[in-house]
Legacy VTK file of the C-alpha trace (Angstrom):
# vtk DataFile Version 3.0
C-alpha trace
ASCII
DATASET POLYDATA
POINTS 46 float
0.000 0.000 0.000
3.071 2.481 0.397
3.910 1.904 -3.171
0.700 3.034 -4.350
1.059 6.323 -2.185
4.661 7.044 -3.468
3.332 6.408 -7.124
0.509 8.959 -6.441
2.723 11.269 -5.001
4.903 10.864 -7.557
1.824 11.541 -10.367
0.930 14.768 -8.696
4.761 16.085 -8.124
4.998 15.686 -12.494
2.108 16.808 -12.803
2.917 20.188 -10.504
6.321 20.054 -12.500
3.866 20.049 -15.786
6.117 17.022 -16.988
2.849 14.994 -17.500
0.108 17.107 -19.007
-0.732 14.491 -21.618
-1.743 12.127 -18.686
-5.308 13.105 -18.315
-7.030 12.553 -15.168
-10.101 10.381 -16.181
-7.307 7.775 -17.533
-5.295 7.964 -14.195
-8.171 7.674 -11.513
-9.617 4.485 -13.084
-6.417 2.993 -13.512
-5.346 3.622 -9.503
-8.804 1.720 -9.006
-8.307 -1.287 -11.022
-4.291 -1.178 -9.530
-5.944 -1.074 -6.254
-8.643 -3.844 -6.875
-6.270 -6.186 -8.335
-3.852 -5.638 -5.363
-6.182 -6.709 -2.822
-7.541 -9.554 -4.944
-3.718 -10.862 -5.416
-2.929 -10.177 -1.883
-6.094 -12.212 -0.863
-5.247 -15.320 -3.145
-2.228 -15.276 -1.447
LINES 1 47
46 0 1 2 3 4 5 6 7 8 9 10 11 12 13 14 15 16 17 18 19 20 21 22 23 24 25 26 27 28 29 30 31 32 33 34 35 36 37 38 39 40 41 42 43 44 45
């Protein structure tokens, strides 16, 4: 789960930085959901 908040953290510092302004937002929230999702599926299988 501390990955996923360094990756975030890292999206909205490139984004600040303006080093990701082709990365639209409705492509980045659904994907941290489905990263998310399949994380706690995996970890559950485990």
């Amino acid at each position: 789960m501390g990955g996923l908040l360094i990756l975030l953290g890292l999206y909205f510092l490139l984004r600040n930085l303006g080093l990701l302004e082709w990365l639209n937002s409705a492509i980045v929230w659904p994907l941290v959901l489905i990263g998310v999702g399949l994380y706690l599926v995996v970890r559950r299988l485990r």
